[in-house]
C-alpha positions in Angstrom: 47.4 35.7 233.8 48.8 38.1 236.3 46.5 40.7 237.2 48.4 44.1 238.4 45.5 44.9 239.8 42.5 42.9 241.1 39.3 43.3 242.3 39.8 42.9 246.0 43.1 45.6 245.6 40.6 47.9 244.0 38.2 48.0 247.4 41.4 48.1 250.1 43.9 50.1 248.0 43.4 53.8 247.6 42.9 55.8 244.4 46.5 56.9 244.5 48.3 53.7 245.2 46.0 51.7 242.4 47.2 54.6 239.9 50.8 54.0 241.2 50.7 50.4 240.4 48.7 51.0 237.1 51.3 54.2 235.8 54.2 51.5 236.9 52.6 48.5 235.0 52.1 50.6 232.0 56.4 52.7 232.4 58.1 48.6 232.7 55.8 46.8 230.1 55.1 49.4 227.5 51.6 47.6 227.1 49.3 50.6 226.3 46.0 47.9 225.2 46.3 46.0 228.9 47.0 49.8 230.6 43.6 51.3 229.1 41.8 47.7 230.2 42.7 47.5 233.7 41.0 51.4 233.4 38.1 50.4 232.1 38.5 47.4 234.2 38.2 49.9 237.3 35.1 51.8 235.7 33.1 48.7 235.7 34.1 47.3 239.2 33.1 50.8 240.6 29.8 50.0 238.7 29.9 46.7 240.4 30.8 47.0 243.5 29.8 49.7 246.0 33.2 50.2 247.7 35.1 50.5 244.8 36.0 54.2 243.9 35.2 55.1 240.3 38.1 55.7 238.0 39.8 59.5 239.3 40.8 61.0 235.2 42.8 63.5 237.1 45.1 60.6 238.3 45.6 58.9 234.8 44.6 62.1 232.2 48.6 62.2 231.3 48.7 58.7 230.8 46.0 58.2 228.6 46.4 61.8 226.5 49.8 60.8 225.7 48.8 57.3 224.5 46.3 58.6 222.6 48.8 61.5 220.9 50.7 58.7 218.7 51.0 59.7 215.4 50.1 56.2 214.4 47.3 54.2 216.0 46.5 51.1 216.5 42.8 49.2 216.1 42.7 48.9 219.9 42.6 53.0 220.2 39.8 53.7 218.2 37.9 51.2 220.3 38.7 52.5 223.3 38.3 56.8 222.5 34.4 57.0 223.2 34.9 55.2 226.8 38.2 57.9 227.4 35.8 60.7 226.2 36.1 62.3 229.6 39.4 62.8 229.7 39.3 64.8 227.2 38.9 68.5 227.0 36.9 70.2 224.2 38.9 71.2 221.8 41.0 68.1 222.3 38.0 65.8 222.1 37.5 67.2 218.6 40.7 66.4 217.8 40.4 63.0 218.7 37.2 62.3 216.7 39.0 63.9 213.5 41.9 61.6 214.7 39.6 58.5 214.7 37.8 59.3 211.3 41.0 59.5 209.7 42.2 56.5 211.5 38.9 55.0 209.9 39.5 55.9 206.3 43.0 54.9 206.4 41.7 51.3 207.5 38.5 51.4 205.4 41.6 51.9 202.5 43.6 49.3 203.4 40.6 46.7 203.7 39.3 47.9 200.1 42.7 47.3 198.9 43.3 43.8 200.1 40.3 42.9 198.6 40.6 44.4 195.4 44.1 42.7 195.3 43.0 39.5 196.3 40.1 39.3 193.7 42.5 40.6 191.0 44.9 37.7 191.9 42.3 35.6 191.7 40.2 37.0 188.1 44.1 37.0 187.1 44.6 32.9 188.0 41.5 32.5 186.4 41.4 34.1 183.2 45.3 32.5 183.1 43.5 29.1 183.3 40.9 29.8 180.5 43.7 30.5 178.2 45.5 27.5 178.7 42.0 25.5 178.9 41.4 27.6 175.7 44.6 26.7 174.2 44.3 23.2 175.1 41.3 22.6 173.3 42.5 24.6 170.2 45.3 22.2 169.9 43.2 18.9 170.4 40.7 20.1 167.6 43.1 20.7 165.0 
């Protein structure tokens, strides 16, 4: 896998130029998931090693607010709000959680309907094959 970024970049690169690369990667691929990894990526080298810089919000806050302003989400989002909690101002950071909840219900929805579809399916096949089973044996005993 091609990293756009790697550990040894993050400890010779500065802040800027990393954030350059990173707000490139993220304008030619469109690949929002792998954009918010490499951030957290940099959070945890910073963690990990002493001369990496931790991860500058004032360098990425556009990036990541805009990403998280889609009307529609996708799973990978709500995983990722709590670690891009920072970048967030207050009343915006209640936005987001409302955001997420509803995100939540919407899913816990879908999930409770798939199942509820798949059982019915399935008490439909089998209450279809009593009948005939039923039917079957009514025939053979008269």
């Amino acid at each position: 896998m091609y990293l756009v970024v790697t550990p040894n970049q993050l400890v010779y690169f500065k802040a800027e130029t990393t954030a350059a690369r990173l707000k490139n990667f993220l304008k030619k691929s469109k690949d929002e998931k792998r954009f918010l990894t490499y951030l957290q990526f940099i959070e945890i080298c910073s963690k990990l090693f002493v001369k990496v810089q931790p991860l500058q919000l004032e360098l990425y806050q556009s990036d990541v607010i805009s990403i998280f302003k889609k009307e529609r989400w996708e799973p990978f989002l709500a995983e990722y709000l709590l670690f891009f909690q920072p970048f967030f101002k207050d009343e915006r950071w209640v936005y987001m959680v409302r955001k997420l909840r509803q995100f939540q219900r919407l899913s816990l929805v879908r999930l409770l309907k798939m199942v509820f579809f798949c059982h019915w399916e399935k008490i439909s096949t089998v209450d279809e094959l009593s009948r005939k089973f039923n039917y079957s044996v009514l025939e053979n005993s008269s």
